[in-house]
C-alpha positions as CSV (number, residue, x, y, z in Angstrom):
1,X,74.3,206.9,93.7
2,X,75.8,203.4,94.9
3,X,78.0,201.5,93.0
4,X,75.5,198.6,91.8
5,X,72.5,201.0,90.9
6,X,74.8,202.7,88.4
7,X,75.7,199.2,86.8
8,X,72.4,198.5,86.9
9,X,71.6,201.9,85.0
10,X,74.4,201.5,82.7
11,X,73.2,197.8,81.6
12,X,69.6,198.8,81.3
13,X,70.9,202.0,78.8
14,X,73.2,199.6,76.9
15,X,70.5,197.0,76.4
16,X,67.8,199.4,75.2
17,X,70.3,201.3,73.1
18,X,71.1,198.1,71.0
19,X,67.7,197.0,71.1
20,X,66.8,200.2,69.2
21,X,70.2,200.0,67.0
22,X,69.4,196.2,66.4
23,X,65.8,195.6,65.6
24,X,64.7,196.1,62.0
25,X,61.7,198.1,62.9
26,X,63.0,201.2,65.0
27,X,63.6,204.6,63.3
28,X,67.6,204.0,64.3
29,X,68.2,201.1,63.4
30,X,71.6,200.5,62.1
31,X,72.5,196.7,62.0
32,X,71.2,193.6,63.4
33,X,74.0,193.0,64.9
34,X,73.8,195.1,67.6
35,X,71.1,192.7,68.8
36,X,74.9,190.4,69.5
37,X,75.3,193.2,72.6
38,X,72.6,193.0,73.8
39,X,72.9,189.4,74.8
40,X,76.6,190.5,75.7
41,X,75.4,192.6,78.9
42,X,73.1,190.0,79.4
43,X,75.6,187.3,79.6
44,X,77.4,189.3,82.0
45,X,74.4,190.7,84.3
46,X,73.6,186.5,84.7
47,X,77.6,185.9,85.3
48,X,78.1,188.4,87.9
49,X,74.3,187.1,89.3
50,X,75.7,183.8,89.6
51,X,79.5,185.0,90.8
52,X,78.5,188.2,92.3
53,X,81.5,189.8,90.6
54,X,81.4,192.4,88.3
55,X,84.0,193.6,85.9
56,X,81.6,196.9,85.8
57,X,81.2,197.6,89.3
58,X,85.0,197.1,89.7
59,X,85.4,200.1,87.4
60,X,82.8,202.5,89.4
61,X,84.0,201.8,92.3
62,X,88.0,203.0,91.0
63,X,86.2,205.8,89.5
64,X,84.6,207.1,93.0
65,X,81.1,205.5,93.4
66,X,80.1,204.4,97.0
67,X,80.1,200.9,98.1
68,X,76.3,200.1,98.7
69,X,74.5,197.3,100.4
């Protein structure tokens, strides 16, 4: 996998992670403020949209990932 489709998989598995931890309704919920990350990654997914840097990608790439286009 390239570099961007992991962040892309991380932030989509963070987001629905504290969407089930954060809304009153699911079997796992724990607190609503969980629903505070999930605007977190989604800060930083329309930062890095707008930069096109990303503190995330920085860190798969030191950790091995490919470069992709």
């Amino acid at each position: 996998m390239k570099s961007w489709q992991i962040v892309r998989l991380v932030a989509g598995t963070f987001i629905l992670v504290s969407l089930a931890l954060g809304i009153p309704g699911s079997p796992v919920f724990v607190s609503m403020w969980w629903l505070a990350f999930t605007a977190f990654v989604g800060v930083n997914l329309l930062q890095s949209g707008l930069t096109k840097w990303c503190l995330m990608e920085v860190i798969v790439r030191k950790l091995g990932a490919p470069v992709g286009s």
